[in-house]
N, CA, C, O and CB atoms as a CASP TS submission, in Angstrom:
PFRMAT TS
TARGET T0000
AUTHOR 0000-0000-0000
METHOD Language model
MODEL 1
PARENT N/A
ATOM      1  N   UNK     1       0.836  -1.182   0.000  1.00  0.00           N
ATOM      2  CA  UNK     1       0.000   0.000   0.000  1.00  0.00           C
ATOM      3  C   UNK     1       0.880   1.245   0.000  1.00  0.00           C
ATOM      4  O   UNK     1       1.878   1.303   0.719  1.00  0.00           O
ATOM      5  CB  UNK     1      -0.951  -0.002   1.213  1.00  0.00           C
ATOM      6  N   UNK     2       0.438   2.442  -0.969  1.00  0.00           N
ATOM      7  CA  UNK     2       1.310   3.581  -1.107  1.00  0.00           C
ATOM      8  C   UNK     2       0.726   4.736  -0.288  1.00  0.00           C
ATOM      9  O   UNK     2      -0.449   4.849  -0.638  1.00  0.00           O
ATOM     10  CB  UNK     2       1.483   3.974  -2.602  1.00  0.00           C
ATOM     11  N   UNK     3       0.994   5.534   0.538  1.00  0.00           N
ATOM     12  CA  UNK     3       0.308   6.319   1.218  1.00  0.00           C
ATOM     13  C   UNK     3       1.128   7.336   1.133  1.00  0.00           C
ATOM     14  O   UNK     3       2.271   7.165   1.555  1.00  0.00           O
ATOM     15  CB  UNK     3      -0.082   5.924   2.431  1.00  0.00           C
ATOM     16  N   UNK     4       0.807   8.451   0.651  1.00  0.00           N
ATOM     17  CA  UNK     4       1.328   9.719   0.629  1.00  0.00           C
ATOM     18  C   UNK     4       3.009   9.809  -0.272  1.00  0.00           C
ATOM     19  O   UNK     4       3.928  10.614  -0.127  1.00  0.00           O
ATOM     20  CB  UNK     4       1.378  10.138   2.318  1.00  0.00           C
ATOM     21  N   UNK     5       2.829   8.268  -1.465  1.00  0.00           N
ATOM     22  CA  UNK     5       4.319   8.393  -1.981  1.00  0.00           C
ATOM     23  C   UNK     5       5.239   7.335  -0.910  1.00  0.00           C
ATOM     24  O   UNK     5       6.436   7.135  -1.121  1.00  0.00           O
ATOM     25  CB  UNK     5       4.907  10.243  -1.868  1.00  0.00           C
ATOM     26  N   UNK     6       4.608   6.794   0.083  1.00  0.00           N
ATOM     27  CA  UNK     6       5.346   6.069   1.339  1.00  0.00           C
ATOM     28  C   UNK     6       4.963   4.822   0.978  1.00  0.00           C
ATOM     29  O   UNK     6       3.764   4.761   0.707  1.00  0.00           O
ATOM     30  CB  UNK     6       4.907   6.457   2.946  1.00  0.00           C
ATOM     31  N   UNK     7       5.657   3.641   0.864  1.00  0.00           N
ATOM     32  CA  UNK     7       5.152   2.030   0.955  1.00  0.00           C
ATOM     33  C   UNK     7       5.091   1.688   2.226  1.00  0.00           C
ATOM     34  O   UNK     7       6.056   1.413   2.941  1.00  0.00           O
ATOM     35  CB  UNK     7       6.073   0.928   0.275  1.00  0.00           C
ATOM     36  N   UNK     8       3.866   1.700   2.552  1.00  0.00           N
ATOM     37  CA  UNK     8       3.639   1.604   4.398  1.00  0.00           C
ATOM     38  C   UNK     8       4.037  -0.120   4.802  1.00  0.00           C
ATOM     39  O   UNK     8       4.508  -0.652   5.807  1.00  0.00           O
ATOM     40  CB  UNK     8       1.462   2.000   4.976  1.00  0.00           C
ATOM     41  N   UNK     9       3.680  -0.518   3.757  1.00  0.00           N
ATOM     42  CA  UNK     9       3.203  -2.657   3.911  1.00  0.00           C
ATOM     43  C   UNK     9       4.975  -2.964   4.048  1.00  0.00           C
ATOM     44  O   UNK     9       5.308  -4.037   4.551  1.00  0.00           O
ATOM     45  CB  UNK     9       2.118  -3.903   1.629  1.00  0.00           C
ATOM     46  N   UNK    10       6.220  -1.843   3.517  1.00  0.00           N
ATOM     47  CA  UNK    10       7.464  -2.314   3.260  1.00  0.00           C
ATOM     48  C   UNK    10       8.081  -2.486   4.831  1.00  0.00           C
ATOM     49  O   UNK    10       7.099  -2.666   5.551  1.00  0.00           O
ATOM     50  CB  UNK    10       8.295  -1.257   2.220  1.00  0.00           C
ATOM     51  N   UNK    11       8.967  -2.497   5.416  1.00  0.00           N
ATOM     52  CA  UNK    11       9.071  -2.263   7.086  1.00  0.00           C
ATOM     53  C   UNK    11      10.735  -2.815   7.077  1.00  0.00           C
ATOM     54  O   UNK    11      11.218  -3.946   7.037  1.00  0.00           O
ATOM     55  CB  UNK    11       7.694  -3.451   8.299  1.00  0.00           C
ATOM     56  N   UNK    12      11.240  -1.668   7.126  1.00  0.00           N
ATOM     57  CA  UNK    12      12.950  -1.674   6.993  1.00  0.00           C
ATOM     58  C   UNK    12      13.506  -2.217   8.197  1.00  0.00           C
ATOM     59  O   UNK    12      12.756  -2.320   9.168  1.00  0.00           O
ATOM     60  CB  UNK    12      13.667  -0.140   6.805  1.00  0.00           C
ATOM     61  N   UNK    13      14.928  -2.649   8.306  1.00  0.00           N
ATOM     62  CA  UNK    13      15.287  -3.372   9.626  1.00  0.00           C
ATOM     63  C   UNK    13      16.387  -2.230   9.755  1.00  0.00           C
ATOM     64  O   UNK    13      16.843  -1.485   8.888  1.00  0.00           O
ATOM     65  CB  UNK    13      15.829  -5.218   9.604  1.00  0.00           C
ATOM     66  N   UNK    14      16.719  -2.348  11.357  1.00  0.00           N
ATOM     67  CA  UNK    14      17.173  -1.407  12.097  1.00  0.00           C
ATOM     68  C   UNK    14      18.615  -2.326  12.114  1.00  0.00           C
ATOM     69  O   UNK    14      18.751  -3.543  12.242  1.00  0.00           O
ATOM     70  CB  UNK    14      16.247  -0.994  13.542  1.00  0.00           C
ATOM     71  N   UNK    15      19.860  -1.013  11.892  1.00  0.00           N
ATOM     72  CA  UNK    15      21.108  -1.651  11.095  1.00  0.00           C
ATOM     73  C   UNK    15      22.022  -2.217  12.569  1.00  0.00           C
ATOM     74  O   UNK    15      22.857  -3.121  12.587  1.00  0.00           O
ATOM     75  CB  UNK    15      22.134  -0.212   9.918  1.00  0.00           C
ATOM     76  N   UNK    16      21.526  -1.313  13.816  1.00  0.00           N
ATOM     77  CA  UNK    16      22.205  -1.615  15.226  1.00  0.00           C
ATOM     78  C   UNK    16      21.495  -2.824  15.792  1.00  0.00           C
ATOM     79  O   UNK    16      22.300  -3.535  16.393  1.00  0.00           O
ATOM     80  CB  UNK    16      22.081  -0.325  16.325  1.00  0.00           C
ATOM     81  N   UNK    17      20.311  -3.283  15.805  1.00  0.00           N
ATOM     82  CA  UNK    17      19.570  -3.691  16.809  1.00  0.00           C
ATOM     83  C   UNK    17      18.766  -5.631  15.914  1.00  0.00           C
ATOM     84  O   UNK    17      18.622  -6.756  16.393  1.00  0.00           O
ATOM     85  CB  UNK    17      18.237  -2.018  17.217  1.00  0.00           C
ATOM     86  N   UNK    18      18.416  -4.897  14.223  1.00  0.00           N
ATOM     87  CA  UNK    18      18.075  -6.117  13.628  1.00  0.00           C
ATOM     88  C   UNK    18      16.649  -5.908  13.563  1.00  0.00           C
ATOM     89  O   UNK    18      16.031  -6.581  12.738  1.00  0.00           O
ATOM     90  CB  UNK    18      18.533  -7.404  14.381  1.00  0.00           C
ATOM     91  N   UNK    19      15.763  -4.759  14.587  1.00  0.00           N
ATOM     92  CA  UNK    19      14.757  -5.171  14.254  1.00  0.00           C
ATOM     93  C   UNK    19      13.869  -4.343  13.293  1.00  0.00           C
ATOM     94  O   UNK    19      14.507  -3.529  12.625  1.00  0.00           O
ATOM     95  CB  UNK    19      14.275  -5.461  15.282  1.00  0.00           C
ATOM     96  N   UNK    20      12.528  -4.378  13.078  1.00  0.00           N
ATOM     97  CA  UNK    20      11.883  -3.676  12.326  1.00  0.00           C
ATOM     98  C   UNK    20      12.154  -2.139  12.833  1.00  0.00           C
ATOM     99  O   UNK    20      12.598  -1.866  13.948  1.00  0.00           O
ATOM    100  CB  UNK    20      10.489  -4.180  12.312  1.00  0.00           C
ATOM    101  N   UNK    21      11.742  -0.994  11.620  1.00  0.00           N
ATOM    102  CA  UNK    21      11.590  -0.024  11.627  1.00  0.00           C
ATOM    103  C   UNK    21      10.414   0.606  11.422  1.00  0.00           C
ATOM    104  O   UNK    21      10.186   0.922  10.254  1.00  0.00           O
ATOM    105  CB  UNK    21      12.259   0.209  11.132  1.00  0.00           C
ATOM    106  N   UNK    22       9.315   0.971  12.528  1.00  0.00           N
ATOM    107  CA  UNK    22       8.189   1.428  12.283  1.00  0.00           C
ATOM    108  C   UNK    22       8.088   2.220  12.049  1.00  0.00           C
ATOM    109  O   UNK    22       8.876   3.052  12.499  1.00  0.00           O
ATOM    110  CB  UNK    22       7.553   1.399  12.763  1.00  0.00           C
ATOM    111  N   UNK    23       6.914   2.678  11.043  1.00  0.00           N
ATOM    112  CA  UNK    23       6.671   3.855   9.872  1.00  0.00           C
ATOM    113  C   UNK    23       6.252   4.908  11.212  1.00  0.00           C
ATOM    114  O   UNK    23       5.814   4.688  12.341  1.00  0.00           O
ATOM    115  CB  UNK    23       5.122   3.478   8.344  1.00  0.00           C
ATOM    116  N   UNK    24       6.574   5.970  10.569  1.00  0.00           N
ATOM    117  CA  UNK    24       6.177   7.394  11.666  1.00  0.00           C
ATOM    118  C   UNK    24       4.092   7.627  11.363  1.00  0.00           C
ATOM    119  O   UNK    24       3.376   7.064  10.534  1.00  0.00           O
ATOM    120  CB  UNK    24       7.479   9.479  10.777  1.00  0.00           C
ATOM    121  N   UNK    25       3.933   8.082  11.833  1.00  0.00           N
ATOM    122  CA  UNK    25       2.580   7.717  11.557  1.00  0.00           C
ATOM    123  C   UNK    25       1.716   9.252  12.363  1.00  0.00           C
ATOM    124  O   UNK    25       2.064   9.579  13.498  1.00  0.00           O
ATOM    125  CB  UNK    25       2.203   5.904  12.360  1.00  0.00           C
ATOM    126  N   UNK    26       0.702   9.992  11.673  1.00  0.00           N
ATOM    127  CA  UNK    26      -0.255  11.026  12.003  1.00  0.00           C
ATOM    128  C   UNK    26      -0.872  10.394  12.841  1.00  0.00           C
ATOM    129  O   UNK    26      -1.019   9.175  12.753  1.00  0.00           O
ATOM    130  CB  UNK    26      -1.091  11.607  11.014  1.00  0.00           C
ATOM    131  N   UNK    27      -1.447  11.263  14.010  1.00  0.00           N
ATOM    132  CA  UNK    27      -2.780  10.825  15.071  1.00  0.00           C
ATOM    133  C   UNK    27      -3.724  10.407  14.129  1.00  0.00           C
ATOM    134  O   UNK    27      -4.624   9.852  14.759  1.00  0.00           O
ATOM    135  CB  UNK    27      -3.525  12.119  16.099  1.00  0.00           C
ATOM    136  N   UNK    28      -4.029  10.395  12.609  1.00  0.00           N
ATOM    137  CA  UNK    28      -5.012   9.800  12.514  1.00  0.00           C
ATOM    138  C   UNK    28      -4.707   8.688  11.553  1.00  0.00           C
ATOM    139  O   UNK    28      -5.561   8.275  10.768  1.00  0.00           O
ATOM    140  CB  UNK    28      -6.008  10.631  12.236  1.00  0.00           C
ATOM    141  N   UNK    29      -3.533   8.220  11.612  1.00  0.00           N
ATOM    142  CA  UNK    29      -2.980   7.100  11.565  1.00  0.00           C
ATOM    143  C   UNK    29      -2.342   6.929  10.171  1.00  0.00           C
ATOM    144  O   UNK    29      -2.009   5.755  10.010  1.00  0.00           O
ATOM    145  CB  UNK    29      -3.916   6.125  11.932  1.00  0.00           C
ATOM    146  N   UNK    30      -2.187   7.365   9.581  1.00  0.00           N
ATOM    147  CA  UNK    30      -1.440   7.824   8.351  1.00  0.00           C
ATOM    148  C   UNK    30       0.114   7.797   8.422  1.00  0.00           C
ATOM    149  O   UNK    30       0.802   8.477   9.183  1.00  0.00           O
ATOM    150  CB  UNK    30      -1.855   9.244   8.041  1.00  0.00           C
ATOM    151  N   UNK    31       0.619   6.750   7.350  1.00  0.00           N
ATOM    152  CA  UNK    31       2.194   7.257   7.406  1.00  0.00           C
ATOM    153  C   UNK    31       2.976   8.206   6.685  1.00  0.00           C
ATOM    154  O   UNK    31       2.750   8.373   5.486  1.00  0.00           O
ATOM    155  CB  UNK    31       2.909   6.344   7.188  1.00  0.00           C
ATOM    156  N   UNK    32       3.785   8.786   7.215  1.00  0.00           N
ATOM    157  CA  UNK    32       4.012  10.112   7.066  1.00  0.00           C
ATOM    158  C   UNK    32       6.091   9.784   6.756  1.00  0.00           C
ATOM    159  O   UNK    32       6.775  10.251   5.845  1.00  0.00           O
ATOM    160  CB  UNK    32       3.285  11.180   8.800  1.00  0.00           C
ATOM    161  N   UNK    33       6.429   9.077   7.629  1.00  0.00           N
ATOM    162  CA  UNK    33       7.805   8.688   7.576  1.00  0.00           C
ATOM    163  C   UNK    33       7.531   6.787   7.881  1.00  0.00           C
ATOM    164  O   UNK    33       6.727   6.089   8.499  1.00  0.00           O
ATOM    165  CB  UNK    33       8.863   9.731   8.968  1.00  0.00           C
ATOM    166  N   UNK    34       8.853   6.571   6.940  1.00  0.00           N
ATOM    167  CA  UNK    34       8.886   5.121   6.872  1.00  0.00           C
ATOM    168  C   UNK    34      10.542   4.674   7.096  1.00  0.00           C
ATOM    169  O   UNK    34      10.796   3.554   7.539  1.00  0.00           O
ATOM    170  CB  UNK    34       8.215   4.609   5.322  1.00  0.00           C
ATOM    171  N   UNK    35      11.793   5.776   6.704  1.00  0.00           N
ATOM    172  CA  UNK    35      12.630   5.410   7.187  1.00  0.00           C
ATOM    173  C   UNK    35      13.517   5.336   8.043  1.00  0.00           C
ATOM    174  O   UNK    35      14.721   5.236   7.808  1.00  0.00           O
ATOM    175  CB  UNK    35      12.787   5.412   6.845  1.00  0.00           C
ATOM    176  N   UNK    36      12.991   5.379   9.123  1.00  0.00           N
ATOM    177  CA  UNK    36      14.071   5.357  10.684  1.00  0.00           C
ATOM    178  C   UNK    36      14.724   6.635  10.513  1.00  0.00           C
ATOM    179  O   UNK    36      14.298   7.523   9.775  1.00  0.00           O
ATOM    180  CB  UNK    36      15.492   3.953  10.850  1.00  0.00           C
ATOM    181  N   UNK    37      16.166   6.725  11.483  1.00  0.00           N
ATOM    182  CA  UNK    37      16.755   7.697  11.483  1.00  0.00           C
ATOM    183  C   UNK    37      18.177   7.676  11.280  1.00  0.00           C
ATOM    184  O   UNK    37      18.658   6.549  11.397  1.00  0.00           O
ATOM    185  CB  UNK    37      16.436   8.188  12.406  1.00  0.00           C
ATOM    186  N   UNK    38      18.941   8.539  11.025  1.00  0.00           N
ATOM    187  CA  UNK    38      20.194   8.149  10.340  1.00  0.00           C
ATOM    188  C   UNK    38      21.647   7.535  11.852  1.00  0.00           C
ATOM    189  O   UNK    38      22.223   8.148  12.751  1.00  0.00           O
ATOM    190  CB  UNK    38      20.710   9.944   9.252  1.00  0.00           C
ATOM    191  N   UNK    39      21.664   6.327  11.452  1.00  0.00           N
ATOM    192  CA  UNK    39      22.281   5.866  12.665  1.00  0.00           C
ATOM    193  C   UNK    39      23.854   6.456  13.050  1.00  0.00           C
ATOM    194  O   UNK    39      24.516   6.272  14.071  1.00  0.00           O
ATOM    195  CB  UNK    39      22.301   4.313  12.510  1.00  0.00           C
ATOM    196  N   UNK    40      24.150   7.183  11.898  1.00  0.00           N
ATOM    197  CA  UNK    40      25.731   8.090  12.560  1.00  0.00           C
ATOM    198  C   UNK    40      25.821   8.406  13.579  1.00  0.00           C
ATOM    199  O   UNK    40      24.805   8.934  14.031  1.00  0.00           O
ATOM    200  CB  UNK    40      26.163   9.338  12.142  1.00  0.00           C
ATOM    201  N   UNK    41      26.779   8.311  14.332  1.00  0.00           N
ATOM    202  CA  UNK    41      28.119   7.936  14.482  1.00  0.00           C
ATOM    203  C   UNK    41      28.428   6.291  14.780  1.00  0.00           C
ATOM    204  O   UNK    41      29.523   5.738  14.678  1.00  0.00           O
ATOM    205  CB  UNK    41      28.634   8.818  15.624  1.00  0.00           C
ATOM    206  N   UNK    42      26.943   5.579  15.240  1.00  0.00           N
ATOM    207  CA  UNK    42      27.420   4.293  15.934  1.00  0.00           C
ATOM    208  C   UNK    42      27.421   3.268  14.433  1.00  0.00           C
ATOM    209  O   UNK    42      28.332   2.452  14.296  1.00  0.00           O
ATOM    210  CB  UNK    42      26.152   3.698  17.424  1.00  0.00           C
ATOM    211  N   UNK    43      26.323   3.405  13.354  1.00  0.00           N
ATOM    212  CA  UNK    43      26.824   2.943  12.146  1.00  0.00           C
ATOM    213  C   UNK    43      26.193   3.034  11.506  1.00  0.00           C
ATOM    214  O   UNK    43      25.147   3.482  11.978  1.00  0.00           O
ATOM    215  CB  UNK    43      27.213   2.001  11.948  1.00  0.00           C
ATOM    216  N   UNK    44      26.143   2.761  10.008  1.00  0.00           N
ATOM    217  CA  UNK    44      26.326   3.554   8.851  1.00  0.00           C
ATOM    218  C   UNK    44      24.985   2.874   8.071  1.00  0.00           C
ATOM    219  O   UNK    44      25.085   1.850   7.395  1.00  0.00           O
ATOM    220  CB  UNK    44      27.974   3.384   8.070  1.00  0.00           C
ATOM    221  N   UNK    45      23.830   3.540   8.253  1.00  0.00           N
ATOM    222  CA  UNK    45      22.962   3.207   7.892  1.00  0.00           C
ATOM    223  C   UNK    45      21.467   3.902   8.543  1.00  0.00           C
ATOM    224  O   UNK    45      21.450   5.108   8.790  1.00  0.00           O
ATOM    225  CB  UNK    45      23.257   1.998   7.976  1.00  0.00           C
ATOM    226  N   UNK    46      20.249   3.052   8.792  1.00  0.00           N
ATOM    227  CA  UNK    46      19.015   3.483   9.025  1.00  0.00           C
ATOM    228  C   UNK    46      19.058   3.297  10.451  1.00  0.00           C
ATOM    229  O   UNK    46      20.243   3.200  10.773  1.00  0.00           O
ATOM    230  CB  UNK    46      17.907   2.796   8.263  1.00  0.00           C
ATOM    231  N   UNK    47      17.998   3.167  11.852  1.00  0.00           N
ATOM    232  CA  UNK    47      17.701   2.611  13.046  1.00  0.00           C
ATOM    233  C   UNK    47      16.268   2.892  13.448  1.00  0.00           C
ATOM    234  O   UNK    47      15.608   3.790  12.926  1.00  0.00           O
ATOM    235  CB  UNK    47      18.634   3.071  14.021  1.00  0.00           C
ATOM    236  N   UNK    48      15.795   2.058  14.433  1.00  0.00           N
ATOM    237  CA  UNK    48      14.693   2.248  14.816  1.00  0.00           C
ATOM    238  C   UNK    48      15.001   3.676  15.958  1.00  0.00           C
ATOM    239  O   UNK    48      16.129   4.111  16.188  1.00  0.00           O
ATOM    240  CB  UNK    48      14.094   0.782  15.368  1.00  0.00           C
ATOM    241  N   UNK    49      14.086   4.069  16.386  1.00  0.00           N
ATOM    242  CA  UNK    49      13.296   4.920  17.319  1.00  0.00           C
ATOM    243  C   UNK    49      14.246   4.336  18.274  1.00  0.00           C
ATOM    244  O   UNK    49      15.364   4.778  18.006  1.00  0.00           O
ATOM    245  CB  UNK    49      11.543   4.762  17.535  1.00  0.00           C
ATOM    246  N   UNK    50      14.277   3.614  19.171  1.00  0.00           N
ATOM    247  CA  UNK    50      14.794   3.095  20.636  1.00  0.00           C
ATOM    248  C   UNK    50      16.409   3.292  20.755  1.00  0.00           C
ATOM    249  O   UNK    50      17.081   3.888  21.597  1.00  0.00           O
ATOM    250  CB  UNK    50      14.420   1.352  20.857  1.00  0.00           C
ATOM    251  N   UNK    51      16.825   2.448  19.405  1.00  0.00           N
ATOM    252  CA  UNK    51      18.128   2.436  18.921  1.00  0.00           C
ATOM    253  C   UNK    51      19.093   4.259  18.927  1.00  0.00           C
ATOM    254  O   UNK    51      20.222   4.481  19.365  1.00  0.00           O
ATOM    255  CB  UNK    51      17.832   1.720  17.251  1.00  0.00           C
ATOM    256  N   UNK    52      18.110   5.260  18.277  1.00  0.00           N
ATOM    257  CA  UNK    52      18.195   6.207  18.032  1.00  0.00           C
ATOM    258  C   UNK    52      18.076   7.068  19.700  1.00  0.00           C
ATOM    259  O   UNK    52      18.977   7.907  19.721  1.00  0.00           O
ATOM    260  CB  UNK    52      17.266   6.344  16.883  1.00  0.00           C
ATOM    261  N   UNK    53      17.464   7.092  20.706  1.00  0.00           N
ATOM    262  CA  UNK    53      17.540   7.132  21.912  1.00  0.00           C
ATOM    263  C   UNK    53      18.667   7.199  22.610  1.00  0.00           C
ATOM    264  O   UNK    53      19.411   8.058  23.082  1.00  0.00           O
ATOM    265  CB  UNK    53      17.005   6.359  22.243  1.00  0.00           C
ATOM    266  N   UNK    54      18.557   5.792  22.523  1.00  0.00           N
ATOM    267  CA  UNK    54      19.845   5.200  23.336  1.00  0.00           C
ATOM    268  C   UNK    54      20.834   4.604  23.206  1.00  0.00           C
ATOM    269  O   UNK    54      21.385   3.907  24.058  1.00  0.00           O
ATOM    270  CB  UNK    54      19.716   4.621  23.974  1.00  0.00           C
ATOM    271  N   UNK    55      21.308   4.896  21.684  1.00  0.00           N
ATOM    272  CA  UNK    55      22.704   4.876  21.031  1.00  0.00           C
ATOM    273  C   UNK    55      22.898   5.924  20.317  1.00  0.00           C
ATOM    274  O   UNK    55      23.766   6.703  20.712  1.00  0.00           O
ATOM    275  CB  UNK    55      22.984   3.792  20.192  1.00  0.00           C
ATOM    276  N   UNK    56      22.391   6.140  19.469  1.00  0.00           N
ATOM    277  CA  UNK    56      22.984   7.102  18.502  1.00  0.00           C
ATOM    278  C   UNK    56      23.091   8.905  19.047  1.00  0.00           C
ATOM    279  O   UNK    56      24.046   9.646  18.814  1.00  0.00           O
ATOM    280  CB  UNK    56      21.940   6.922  17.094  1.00  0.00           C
ATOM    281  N   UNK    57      22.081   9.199  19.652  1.00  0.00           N
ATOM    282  CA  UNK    57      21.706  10.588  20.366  1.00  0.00           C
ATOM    283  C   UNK    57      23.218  10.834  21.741  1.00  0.00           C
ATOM    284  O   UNK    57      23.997  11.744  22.024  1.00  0.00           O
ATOM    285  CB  UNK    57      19.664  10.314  21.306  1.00  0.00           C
ATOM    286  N   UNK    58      22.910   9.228  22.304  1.00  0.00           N
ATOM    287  CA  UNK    58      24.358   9.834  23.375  1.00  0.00           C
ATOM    288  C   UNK    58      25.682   9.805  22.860  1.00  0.00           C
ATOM    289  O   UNK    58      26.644  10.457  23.267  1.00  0.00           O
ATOM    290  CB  UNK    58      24.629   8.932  24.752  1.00  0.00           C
ATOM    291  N   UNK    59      25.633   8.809  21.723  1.00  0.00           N
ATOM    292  CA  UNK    59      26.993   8.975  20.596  1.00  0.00           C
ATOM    293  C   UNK    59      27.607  10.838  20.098  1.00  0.00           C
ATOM    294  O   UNK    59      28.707  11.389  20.086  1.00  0.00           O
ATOM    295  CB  UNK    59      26.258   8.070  18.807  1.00  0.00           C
ATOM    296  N   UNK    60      26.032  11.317  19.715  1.00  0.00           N
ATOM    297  CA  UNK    60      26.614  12.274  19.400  1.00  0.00           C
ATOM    298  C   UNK    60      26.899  13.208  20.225  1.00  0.00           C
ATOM    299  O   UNK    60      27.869  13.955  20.353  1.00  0.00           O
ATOM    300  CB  UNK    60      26.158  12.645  18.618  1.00  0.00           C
ATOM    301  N   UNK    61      26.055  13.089  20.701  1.00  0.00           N
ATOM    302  CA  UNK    61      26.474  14.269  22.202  1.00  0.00           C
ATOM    303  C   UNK    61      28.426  13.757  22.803  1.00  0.00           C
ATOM    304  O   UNK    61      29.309  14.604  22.930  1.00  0.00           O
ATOM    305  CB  UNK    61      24.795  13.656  24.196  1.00  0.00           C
ATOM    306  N   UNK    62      28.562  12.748  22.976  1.00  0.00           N
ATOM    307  CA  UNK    62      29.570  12.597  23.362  1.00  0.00           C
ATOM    308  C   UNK    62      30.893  12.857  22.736  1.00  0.00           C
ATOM    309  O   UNK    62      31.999  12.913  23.273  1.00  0.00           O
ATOM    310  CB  UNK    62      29.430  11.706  23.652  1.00  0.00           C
ATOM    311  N   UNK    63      30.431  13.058  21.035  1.00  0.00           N
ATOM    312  CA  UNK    63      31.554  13.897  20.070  1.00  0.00           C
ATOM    313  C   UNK    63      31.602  15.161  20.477  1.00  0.00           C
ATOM    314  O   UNK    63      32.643  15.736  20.797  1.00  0.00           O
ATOM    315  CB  UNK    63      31.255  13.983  18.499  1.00  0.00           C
ATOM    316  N   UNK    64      30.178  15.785  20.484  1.00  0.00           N
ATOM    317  CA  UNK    64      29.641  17.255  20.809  1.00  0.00           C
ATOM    318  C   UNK    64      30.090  17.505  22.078  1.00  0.00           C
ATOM    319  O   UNK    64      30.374  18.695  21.941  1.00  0.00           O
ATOM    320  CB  UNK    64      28.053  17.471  20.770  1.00  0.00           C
ATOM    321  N   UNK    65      30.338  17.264  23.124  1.00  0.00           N
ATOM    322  CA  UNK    65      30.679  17.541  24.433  1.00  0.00           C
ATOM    323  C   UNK    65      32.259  16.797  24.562  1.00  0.00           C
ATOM    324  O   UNK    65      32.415  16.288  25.672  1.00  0.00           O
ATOM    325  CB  UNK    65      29.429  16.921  25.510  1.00  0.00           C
ATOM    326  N   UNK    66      33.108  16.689  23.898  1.00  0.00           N
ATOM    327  CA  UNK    66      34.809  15.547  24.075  1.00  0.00           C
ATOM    328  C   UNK    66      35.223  16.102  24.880  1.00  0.00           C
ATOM    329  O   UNK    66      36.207  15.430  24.569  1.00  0.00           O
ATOM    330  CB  UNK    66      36.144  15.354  22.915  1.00  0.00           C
ATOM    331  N   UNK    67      35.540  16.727  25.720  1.00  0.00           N
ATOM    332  CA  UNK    67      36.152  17.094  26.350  1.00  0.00           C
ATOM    333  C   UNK    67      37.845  16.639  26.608  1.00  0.00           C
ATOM    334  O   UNK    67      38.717  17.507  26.562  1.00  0.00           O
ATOM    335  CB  UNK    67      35.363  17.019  27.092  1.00  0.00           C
ATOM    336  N   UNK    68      38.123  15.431  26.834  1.00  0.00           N
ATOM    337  CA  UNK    68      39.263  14.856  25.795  1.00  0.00           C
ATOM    338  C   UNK    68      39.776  14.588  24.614  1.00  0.00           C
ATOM    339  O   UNK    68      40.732  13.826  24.467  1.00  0.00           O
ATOM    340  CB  UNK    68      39.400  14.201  25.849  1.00  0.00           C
ATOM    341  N   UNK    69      39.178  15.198  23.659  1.00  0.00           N
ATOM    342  CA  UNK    69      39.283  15.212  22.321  1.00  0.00           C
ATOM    343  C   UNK    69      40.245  16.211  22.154  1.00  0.00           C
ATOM    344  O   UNK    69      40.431  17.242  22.801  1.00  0.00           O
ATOM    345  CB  UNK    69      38.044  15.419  21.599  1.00  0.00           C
ATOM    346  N   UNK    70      41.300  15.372  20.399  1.00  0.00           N
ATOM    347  CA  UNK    70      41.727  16.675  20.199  1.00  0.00           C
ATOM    348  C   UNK    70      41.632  17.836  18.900  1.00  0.00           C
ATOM    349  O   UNK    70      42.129  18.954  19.034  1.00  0.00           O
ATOM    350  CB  UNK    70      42.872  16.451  20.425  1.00  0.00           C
TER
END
C-alpha cells in the first residue's frame, strides 16, 4: 500500500539492533515517515526509534561535548 508516496506494507530493519523499523505515523494514523533515522556515528545506515535514543543521540552528544578530544 502507497500512502502519501510512502510504501507503508514495506518495514525496513534497524542496522544496530536487527529489528523492524516502524513507519512514523499522524494521530489519525497515516504514514508520514517510513525510514528510521540516520544511525551516525554508531553505524552507517538506518535505526529504529529506541536504537536512536539510546545509542545514537548519546553517541553524538559525546563527540559534541569531548572534552578529551583533540
Amino acid at each position: 500500500m502507497i500512502i502519501g508516496g510512502i510504501m507503508s506494507d514495506v518495514l525496513k530493519m534497524c542496522v544496530i539492533c536487527g529489528k523492524k523499523i516502524k513507519p512514523q505515523k499522524t494521530d489519525n494514523g497515516e504514514t508520514y515517515w517510513d525510514n528510521g533515522h540516520n544511525a551516525l556515528p554508531v553505524k552507517e545506515g538506518r535505526c529504529c526509534d529506541k536504537c536512536n535514543q539510546e545509542k545514537v543521540i548519546p553517541a553524538r552528544l559525546d563527540i559534541l561535548f569531548c572534552d578529551t578530544c583533540d
